[in-house]
C-alpha positions as CSV (number, residue, x, y, z in Angstrom):
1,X,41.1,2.0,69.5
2,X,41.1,3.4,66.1
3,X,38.0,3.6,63.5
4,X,39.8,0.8,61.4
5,X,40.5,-1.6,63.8
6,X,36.9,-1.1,65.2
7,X,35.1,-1.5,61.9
8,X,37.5,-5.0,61.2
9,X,36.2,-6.3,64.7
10,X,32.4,-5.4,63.4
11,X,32.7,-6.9,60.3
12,X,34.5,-10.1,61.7
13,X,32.1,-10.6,64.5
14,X,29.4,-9.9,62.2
15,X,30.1,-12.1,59.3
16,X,31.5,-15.1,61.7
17,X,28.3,-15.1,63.6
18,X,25.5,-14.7,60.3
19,X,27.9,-18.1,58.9
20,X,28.2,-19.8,62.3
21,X,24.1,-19.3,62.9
22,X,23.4,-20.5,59.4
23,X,26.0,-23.6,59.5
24,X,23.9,-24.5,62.7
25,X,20.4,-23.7,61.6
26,X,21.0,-25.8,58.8
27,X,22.5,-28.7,60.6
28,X,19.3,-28.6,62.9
29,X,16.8,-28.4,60.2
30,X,18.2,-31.1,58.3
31,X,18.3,-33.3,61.0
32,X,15.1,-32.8,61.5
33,X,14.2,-33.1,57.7
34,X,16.2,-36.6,57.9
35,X,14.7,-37.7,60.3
36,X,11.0,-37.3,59.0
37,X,12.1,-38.4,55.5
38,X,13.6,-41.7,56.8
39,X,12.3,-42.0,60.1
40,X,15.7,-43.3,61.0
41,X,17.9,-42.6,64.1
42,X,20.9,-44.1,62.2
43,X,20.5,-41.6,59.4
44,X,19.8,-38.7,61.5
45,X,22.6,-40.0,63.5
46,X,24.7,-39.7,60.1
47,X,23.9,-36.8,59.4
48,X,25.2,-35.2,62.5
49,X,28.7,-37.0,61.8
50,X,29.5,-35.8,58.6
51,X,29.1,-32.4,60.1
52,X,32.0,-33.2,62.8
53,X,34.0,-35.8,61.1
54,X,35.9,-33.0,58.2
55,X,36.7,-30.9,61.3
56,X,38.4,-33.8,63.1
57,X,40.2,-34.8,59.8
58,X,41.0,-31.6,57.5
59,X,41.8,-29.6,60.4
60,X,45.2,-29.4,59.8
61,X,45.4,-29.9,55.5
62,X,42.8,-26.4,56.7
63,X,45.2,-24.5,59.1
64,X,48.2,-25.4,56.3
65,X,45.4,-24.1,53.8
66,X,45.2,-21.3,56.2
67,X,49.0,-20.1,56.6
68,X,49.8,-20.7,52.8
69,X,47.2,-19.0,51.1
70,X,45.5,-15.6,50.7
71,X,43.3,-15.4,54.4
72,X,41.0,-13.0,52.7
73,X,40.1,-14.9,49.9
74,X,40.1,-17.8,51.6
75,X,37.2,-16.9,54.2
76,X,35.2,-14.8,52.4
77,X,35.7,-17.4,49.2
78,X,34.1,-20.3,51.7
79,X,30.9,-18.0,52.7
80,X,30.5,-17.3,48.7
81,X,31.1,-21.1,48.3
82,X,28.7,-22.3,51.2
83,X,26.5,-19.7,50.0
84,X,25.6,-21.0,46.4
85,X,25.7,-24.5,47.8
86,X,22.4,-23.4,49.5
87,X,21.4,-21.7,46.4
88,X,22.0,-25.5,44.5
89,X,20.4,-26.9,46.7
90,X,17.0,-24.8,46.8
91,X,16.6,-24.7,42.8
92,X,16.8,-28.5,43.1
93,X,13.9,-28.6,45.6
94,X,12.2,-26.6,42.9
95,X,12.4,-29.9,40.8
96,X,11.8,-32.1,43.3
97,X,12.3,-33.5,46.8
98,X,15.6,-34.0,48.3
99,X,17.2,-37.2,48.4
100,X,19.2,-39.1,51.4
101,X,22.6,-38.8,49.3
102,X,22.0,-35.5,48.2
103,X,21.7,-34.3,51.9
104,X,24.8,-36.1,52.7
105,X,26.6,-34.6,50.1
106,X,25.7,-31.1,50.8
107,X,26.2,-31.1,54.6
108,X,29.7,-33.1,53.9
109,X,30.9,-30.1,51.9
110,X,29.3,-27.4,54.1
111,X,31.5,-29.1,56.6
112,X,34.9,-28.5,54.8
113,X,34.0,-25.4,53.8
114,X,33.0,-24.3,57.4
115,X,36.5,-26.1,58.6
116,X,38.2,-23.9,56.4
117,X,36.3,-21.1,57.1
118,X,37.5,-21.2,61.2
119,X,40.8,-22.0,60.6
120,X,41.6,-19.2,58.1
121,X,39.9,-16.8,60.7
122,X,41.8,-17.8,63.6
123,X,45.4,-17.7,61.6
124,X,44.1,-13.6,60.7
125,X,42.4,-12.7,63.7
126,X,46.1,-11.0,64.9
127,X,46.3,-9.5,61.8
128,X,42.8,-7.6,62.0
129,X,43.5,-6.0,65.4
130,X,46.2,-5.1,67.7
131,X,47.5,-7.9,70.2
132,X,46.2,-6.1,72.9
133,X,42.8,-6.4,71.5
134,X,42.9,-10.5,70.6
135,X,41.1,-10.7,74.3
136,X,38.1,-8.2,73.6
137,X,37.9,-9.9,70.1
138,X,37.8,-13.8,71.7
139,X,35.0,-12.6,74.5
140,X,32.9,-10.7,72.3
141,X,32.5,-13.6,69.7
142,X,32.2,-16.0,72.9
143,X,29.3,-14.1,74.2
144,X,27.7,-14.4,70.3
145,X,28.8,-17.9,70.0
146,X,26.7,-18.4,73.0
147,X,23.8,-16.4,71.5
148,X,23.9,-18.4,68.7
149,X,24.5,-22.0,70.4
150,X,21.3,-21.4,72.5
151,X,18.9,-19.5,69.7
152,X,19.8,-21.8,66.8
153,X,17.5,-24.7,67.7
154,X,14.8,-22.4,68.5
155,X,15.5,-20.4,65.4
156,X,15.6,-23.7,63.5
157,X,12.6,-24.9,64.6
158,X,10.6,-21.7,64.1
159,X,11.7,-22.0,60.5
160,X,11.2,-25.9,59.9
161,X,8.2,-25.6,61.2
162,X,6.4,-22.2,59.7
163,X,8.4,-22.7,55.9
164,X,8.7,-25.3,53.4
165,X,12.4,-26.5,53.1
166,X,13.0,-24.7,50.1
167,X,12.4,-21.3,51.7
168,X,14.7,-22.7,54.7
169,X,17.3,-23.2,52.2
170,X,17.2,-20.3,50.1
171,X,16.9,-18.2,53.5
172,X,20.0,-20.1,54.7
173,X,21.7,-19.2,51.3
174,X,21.0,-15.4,51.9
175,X,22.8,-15.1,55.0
176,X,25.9,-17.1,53.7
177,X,26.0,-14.5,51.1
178,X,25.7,-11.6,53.1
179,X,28.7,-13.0,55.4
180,X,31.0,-13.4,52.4
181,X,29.9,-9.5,51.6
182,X,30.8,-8.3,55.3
183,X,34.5,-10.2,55.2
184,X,35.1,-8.8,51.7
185,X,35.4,-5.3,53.2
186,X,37.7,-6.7,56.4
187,X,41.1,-5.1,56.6
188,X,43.2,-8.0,57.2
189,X,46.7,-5.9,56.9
190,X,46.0,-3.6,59.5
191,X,48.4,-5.3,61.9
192,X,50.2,-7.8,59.6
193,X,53.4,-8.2,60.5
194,X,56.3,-6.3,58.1
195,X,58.8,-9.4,58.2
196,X,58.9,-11.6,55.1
197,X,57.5,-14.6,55.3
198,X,59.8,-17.9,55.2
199,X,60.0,-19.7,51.6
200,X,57.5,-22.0,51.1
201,X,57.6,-25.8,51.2
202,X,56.1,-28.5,49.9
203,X,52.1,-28.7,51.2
204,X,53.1,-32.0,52.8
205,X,56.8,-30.9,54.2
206,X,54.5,-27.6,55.3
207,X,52.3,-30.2,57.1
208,X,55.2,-32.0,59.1
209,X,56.8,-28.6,60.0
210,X,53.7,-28.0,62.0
211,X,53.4,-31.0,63.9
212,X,57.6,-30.1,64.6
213,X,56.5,-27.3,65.7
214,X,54.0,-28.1,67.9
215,X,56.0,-30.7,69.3
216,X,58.8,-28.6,70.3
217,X,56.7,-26.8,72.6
218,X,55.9,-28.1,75.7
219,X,53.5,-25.6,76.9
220,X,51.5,-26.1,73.7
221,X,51.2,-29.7,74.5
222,X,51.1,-29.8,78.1
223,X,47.4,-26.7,77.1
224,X,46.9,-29.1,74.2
225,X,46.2,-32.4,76.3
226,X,44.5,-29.9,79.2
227,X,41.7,-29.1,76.0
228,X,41.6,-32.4,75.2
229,X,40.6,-33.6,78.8
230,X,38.1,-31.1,79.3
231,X,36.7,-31.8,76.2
232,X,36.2,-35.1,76.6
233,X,34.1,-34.6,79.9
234,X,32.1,-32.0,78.5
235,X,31.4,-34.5,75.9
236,X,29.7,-37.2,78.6
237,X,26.8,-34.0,79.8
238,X,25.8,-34.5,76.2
239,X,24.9,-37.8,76.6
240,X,24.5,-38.1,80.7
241,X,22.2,-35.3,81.5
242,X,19.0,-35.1,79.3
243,X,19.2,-39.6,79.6
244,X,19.3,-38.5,83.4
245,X,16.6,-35.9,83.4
246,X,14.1,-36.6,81.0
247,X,14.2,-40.7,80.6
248,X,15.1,-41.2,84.1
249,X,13.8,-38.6,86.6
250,X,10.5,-38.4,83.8
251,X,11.5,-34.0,83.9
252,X,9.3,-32.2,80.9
253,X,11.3,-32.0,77.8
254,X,10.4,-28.2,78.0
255,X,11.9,-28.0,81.2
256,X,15.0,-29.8,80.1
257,X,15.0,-27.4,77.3
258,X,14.7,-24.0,79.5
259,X,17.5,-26.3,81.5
260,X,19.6,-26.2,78.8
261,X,19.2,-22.9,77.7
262,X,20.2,-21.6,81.2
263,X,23.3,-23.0,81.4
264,X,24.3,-22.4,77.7
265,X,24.1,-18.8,79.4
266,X,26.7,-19.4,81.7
267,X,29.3,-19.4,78.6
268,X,27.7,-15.8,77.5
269,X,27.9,-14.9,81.3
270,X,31.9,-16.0,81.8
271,X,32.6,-14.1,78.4
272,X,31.2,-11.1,79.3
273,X,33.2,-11.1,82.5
274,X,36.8,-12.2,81.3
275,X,36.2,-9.5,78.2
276,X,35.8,-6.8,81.3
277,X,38.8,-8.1,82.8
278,X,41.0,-8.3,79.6
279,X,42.8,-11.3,81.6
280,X,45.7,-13.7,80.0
281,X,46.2,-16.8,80.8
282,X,47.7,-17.9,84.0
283,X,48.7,-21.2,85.7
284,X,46.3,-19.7,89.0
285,X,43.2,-18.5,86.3
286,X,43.7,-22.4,84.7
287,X,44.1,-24.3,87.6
288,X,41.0,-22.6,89.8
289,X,38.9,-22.4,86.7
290,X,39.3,-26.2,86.2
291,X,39.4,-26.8,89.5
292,X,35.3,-25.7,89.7
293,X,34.8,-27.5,86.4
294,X,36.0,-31.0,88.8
295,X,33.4,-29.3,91.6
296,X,30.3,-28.7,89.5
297,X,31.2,-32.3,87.5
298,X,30.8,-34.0,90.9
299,X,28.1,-31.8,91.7
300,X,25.8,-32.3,89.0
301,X,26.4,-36.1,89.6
302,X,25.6,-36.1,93.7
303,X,22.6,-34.2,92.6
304,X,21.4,-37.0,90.3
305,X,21.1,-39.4,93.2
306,X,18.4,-41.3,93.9
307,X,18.1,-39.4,97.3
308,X,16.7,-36.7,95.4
309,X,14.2,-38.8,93.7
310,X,12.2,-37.3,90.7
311,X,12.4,-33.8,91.5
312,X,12.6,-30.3,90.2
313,X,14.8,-29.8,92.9
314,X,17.2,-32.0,91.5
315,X,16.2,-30.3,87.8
316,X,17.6,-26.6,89.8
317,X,20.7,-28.1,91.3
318,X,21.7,-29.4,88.3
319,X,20.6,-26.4,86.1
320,X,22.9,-24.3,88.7
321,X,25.8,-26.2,88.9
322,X,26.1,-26.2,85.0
323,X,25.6,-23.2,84.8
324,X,28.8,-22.4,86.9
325,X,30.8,-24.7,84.9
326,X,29.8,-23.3,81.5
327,X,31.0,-20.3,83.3
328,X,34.3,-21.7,84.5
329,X,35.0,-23.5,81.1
330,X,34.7,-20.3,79.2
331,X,37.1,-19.0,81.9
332,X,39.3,-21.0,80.4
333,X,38.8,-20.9,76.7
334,X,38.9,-17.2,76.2
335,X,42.4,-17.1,77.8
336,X,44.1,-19.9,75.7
337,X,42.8,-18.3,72.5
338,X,44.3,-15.2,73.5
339,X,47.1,-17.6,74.4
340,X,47.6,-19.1,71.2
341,X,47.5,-15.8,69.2
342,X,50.2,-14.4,71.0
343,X,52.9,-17.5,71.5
344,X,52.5,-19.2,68.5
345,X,54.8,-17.8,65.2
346,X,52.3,-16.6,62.7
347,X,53.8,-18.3,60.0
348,X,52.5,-21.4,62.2
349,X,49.2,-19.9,63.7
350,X,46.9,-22.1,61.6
351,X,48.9,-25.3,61.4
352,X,49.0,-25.2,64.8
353,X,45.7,-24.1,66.0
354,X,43.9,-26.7,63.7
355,X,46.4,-29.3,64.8
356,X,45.0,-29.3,68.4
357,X,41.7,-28.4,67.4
358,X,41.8,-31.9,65.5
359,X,42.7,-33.3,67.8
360,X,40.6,-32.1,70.8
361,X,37.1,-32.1,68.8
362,X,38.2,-35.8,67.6
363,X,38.0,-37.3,71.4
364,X,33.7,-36.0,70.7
365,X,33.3,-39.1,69.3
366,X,35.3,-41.4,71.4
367,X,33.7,-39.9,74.6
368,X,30.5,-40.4,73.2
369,X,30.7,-43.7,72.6
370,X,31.8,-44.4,75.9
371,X,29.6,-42.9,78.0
372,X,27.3,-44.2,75.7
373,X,28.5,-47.3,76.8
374,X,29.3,-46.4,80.3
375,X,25.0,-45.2,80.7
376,X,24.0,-49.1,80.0
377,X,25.8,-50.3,82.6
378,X,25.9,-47.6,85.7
379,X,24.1,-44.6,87.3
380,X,24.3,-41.0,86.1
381,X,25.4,-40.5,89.7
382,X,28.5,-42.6,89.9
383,X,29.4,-42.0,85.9
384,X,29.5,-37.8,86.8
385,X,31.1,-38.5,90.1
386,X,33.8,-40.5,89.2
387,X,34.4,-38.2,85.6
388,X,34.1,-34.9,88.1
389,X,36.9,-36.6,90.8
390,X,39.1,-37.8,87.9
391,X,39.0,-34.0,86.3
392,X,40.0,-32.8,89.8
393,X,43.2,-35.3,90.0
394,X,44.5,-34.7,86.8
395,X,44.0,-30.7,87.3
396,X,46.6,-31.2,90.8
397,X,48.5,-33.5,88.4
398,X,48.9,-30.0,86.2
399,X,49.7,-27.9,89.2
400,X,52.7,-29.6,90.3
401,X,53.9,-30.1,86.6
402,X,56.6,-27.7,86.3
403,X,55.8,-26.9,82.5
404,X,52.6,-24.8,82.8
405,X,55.0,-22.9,85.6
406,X,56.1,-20.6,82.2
407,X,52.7,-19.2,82.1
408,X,53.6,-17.2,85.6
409,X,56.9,-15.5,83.9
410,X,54.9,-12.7,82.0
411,X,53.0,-12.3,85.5
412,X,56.1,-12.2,87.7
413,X,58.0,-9.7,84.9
414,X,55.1,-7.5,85.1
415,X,55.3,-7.6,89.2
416,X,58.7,-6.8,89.4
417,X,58.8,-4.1,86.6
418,X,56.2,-2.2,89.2
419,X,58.1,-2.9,92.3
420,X,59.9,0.9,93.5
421,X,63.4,0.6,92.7
């Protein structure tokens, strides 16, 4: 690996993680503010969806942003952007307190910008290192994803609770600015492709080529609706496990949080070893991987029976079995990143990825309601069960499918290029 391609990963990794840690300190800090100013779950709850809901819509107006336009000016334009948004929004505190709309306002366009942000990085990433460095690249900002994911409420908090808001915000501001100043120095032509891009389109005839694109490729789907699923049952341990836990089997919310935080780790853990590995995706790496997602589902749901009453044993059981599917999941993810890099054209890379993307993170919602829904009526135990069993069917479902059989042809090509002639 040479010095350039070494200080691109650096200064990706390092100016994707500073934004990513500020876009979720701030979500968690305003939350919090919300929900003291108003002392209203609605608005907190408000709050939280106008963080998701640009992600679910502008994903692919952002990918065709993405393949379009100049990716260096793009992502390093939306730190600067997201950046002096902070900045605003601390001199006004200097004035006077924050209001309700103004809050809505500035996490709205924090959002997009944040939208924009990921999809322009994941349309460049093959263009800042070599293909056979897309997997290294994916692990090692899983592993700081994780980081982040699981210190960003506690790093959050800290702040909330030691500084005012203003020095929250101008803090927040600072690191924004400091990301835009790492991606500013990002080579994002050190493995661009020498053939000339297609003429343009219209934005909107741009938009429909993707979704023909897309739709054209069966694999892309067939991986498209597997996200989607598994998305959609991660989505229920949101609501399912601290209801179980904490209102239910009384646990400490300090347990529940060390809980959480251990199987957060399980996605640093899995990233860690699948970076090691350097593996691509396979039908066998998909199908076991989801396979122990199903187990640990079912798992975590058995061990919220009433036959194991109240107890921390039950608190272990489930702590352990998440953190094996955290592990599993991210067994998976890394893979079909990689994935995506390499088999989509790169004249489609961002239309494509946010077209799935879209489409995955909008089940959240859906799935929250639901098993919102679903927690009224029945146990945690026959909810998890039944989601785990389901997961399990529709992973055999994908093994006899004949279309994720293409993801063996690079395997068996391989095996018989080392066979002795």
């Amino acid at each position: 690996m040479e010095n350039r391609e070494k200080r691109n990963i650096i200064l990706s990794v390092a100016g994707m993680s500073v934004s990513r840690l500020g876009s979720l300190i701030y979500t968690f800090a305003i939350g919090l503010y919300v929900l003291k100013l108003t002392g209203s779950g609605q608005s907190f709850g408000v709050t939280l969806m106008l963080g998701i809901l640009p992600r679910v819509l502008l994903g692919p107006f952002a990918g065709n942003f993405a393949d379009r336009m100049n990716k260096k000016a793009l992502i390093v334009g939306s730190d600067l952007f997201s950046g002096i948004l902070m900045m605003v929004l601390y001199s006004y505190t200097l004035k006077g307190n924050l209001t309700l709309p103004l809050i809505y306002g500035t996490t709205l366009l924090l959002s997009i910008s944040s939208v924009l942000l990921d999809s322009t990085f994941g349309a460049a990433q093959r263009d800042i290192v070599r293909l056979e460095s897309l997997t290294k690249l994916g692990s090692l900002r899983q592993s700081l994803d994780s980081i982040i994911n699981l210190a960003s409420p506690m790093i959050g908090g800290v702040i909330y609770t030691v500084f005012p808001i203003s020095a929250f915000l101008l803090i927040n501001g600072i690191s924004f600015l400091m990301s835009s100043a790492s991606e500013y120095f990002i080579d994002f032509n050190f493995n661009k492709s020498s053939k000339e891009p297609a003429v343009r389109q219209s934005f909107f005839k741009d938009m429909k080529s993707g979704f023909t694109y897309t739709r054209k490729d069966n694999l892309l789907i067939g991986i498209g609706l597997s996200a989607l699923m598994l998305n959609f049952f991660l989505s229920s341990l949101g609501i399912i496990i601290p209801l179980a836990l904490v209102q239910q089997m009384g646990i400490e919310e300090q347990l529940y949080g060390l809980s959480t935080s251990i199987i957060s780790l399980g996605a640093l853990f899995g990233a860690v070893i699948i970076g090691r590995k350097n593996s691509r995706l396979t039908r066998n790496l998909m199908i076991r991987s989801l396979v122990v997602v199903g187990i640990c589902f079912t798992l975590i749901g058995v061990a919220m029976h009433s036959f194991f009453g109240g107890s921390y044993f039950a608190l272990i059981l489930i702590t352990l079995f998440g953190f094996l599917l955290m592990v599993s999941v991210t067994f998976v993810n890394v893979p079909i990143g990689v994935f995506f890099q390499i088999r989509v054209d790169p004249a489609y890379l961002g239309r494509v990825s946010s077209i799935i993307g879209s489409v995955c993170l909008g089940i959240m919602p859906i799935a929250y309601i639901l098993y919102g829904f679903l927690s009224e009526l029945y146990s945690p135990f026959l909810i998890l069960t039944i989601s785990g069993s389901l997961n399990i069917v529709i992973v055999i479902i994908m093994a006899l499918s004949p279309v994720f059989r293409e993801l063996d042809e690079p395997v068996l090509r391989m095996e018989a290029a080392e066979e002795p002639a």
